[in-house]
C-alpha positions as CSV (number, residue, x, y, z in Angstrom):
1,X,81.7,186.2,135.5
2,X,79.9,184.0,137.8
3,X,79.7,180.2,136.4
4,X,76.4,178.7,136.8
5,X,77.4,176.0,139.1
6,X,78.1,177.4,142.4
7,X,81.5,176.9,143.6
8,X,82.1,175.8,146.9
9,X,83.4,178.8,149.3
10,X,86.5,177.4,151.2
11,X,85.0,177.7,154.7
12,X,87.8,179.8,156.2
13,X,87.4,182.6,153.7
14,X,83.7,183.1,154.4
15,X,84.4,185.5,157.3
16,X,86.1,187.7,154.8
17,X,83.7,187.4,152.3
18,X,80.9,188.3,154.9
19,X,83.5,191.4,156.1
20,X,83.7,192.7,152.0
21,X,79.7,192.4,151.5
22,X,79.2,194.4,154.9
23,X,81.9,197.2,153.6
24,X,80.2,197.4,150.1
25,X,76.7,197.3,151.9
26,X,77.4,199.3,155.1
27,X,74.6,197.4,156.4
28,X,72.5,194.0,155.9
29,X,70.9,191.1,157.7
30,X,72.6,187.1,157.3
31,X,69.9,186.0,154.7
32,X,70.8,188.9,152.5
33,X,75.0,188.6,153.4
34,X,74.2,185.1,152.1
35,X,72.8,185.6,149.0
36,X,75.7,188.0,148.0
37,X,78.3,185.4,148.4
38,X,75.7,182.7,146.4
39,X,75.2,185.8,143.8
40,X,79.4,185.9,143.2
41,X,79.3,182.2,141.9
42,X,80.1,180.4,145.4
43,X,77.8,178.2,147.1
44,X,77.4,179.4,151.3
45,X,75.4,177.4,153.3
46,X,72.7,179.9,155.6
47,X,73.7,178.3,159.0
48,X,77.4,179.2,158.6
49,X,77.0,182.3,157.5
50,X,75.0,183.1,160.9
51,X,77.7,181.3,162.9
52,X,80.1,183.6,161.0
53,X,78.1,186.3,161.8
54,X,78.2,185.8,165.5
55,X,81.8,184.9,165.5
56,X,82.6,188.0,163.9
57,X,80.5,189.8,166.4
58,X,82.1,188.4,169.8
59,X,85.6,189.7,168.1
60,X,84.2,193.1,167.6
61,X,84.2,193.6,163.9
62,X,80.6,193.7,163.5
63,X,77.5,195.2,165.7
64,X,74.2,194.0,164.8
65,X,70.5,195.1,166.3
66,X,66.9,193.6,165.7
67,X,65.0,195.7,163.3
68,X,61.1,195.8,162.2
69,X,60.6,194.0,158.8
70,X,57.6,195.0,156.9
71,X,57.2,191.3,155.2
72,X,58.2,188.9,158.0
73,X,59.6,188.8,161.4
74,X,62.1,191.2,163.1
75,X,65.5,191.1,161.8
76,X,69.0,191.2,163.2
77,X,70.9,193.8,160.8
78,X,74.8,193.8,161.0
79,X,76.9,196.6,161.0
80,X,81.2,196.6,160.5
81,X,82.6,198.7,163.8
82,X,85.3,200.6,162.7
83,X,87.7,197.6,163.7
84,X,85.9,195.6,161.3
85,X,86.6,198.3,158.6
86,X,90.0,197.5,158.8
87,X,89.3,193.8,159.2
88,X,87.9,194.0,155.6
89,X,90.5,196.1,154.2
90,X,93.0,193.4,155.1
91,X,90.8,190.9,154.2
92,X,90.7,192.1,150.6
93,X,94.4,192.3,150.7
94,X,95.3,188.7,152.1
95,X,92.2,187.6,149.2
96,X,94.0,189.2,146.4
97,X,97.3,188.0,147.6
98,X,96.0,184.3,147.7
99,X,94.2,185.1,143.7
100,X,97.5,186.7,142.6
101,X,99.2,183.1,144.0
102,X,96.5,181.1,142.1
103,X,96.9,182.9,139.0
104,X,100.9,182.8,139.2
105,X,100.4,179.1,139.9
106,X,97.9,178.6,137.3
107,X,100.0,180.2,134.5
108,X,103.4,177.9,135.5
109,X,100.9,175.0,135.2
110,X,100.0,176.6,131.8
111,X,96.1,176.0,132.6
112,X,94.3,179.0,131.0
113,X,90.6,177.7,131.6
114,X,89.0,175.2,134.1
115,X,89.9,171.4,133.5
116,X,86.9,169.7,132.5
């Protein structure tokens, strides 16, 4: 369950983050790829998800193209490339390795709900 303050998104997992919402999406413009990491509970600020974006794009894990928007200005819409597939599988494996550590850590420090 998502709190209702956001919580701040460690900057160097926002890539994979970006990588998961394109996977469960197959397809979606930086605004939108935003508003899916704010909707899990974590803040994301706009401009680094678009230098994320374009980061991800000069390593070839995402394509993107402008497309015609009804309500607005032409968008750029991002795509994964098959390497980027695999990017996000093993970005969803290094995530759940790093919340299985958390939780380990988290149940030796006997903390069973956030510290106020």
């Amino acid at each position: 369950m998502a709190s209702e303050t956001p919580t701040e998104l460690p900057r160097r997992f926002l890539p994979d983050f970006l990588l998961l919402s394109l996977r469960s999406c197959d397809r979606s413009y930086g605004y939108e790829l935003c508003q899916a990491v704010r909707a899990k509970g974590l803040s994301a600020d706009l401009a680094a998800v678009y230098r994320s974006l374009r980061t991800l794009q000069r390593r070839g894990l995402v394509d993107s193209s402008w497309e015609p928007s009804e309500s607005g200005p032409d968008r750029r819409v991002y795509v994964l490339t098959e390497t980027g597939r695999r990017a996000a599988a093993e970005a969803a494996s290094g995530l759940a390795s790093i919340r299985d550590g958390l939780t380990a850590a988290l149940v030796e420090f006997n903390v069973t709900s956030p510290v106020p």
